[in-house]
C-alpha positions in Angstrom: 83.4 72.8 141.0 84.7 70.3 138.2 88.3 71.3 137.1 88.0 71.7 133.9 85.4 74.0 134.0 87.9 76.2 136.0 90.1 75.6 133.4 87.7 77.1 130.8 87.0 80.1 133.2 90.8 81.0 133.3 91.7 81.0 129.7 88.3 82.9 128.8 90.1 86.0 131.2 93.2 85.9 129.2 91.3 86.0 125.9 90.7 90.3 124.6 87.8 90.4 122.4 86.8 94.3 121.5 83.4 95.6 123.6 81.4 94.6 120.8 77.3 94.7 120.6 74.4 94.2 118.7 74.4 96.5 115.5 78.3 96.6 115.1 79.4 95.5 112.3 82.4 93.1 112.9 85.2 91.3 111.0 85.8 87.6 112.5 88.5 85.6 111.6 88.5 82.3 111.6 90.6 78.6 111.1 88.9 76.3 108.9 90.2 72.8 108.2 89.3 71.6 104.4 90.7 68.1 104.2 94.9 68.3 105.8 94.9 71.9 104.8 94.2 74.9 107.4 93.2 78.7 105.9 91.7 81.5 108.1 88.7 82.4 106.9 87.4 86.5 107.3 84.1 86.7 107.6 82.3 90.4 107.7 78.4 91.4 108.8 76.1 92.9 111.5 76.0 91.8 114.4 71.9 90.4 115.2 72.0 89.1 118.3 74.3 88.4 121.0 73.8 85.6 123.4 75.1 84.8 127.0 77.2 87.8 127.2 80.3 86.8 127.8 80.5 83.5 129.6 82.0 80.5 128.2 79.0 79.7 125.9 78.5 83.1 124.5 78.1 83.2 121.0 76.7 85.9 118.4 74.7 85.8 115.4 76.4 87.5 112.1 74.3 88.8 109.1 75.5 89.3 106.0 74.3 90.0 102.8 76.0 88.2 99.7 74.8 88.4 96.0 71.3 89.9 97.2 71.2 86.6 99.6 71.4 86.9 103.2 73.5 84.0 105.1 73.7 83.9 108.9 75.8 82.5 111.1 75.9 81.8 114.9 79.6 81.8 115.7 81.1 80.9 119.6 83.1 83.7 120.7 85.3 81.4 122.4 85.9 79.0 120.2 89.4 77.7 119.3 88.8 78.1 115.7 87.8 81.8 116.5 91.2 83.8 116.4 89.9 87.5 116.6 87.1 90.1 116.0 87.5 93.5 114.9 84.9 96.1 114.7 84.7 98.0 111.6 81.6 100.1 112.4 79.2 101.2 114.8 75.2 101.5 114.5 73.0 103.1 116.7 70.1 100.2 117.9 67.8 100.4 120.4 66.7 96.9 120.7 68.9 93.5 122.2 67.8 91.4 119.0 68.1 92.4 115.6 65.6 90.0 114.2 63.3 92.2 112.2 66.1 92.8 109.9 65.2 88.9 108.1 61.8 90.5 107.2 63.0 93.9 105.7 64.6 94.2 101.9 67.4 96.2 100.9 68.0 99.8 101.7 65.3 99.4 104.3 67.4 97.2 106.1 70.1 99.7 106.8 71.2 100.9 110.0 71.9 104.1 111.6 75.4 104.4 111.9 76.9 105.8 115.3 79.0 108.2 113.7 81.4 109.6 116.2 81.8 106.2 117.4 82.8 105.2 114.1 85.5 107.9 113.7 87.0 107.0 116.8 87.4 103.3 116.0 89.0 104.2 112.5 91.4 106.9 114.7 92.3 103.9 116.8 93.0 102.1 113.5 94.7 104.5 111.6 97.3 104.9 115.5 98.1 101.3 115.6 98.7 101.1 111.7 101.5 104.0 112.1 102.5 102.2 115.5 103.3 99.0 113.3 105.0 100.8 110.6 107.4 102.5 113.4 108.3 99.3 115.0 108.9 97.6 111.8 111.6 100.7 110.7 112.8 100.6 114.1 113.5 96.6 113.5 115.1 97.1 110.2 117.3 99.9 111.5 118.5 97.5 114.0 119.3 94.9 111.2 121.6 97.5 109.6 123.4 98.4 112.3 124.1 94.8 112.9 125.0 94.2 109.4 127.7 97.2 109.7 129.0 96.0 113.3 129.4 92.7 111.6 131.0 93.9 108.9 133.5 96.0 110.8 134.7 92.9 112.5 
């Protein structure tokens, strides 16, 4: 097989998206380059379809709604530019494509929502946020106590 492709192959293993599918809805981030300047750009919507699972060429299609308008975007998971993917919620779909969603308006539009998965993802959230804080007090203690030795001296 060609090198590179191995390459490929071997950095897509180290890369940890979430097990995300069609109906989540998702929060990608990702770098965009406007002129010299680089800004990471959050995009948030449902997930419609979800192609080539997750080999190198997989990609997903995002929905979202903005002013009453609906913008979609087909975004490569494992593209350089993408940086991560969150999931914010879970629906409850029963088919692999979500593309009857262009033809319905509104509230119609809406979802299920998978509740207890839901919960579960924002208990996840809510453990690493007080994970973060404790590290971050554990860091600043340890800049104290430096301080003082320091001082002492």
């Amino acid at each position: 097989m060609n090198q590179n492709f191995l390459n490929v192959k071997e950095k897509i293993k180290k890369i940890d998206f979430p097990a995300f599918r069609v109906g989540d809805v998702v929060r990608v981030s990702r770098r965009v380059k406007e002129g010299a300047k680089e800004r990471v750009q959050i995009i948030e919507g449902e997930i419609i379809a979800h192609k080539h699972g997750f080999e190198p060429g997989a990609s997903i299609t995002l929905r979202r709604m903005t002013l009453g308008v609906a913008v979609e975007l087909v975004l490569p998971i494992y593209s350089p530019f993408t940086e991560k993917i969150e999931i914010t919620r879970r629906r409850k779909v029963r088919k692999a494509k979500l593309y009857y969603l262009r033809q319905i308006k509104n509230k119609k539009s809406k979802l299920k929502e998978n509740v207890v998965a839901t919960k579960i993802l924002r208990e996840e959230e809510i453990k690493l946020k007080e994970k973060a804080k404790e590290a971050e007090k554990k860091i600043e203690k340890e800049k104290v106590e430096a301080k003082k030795e320091g001082g002492e001296k």
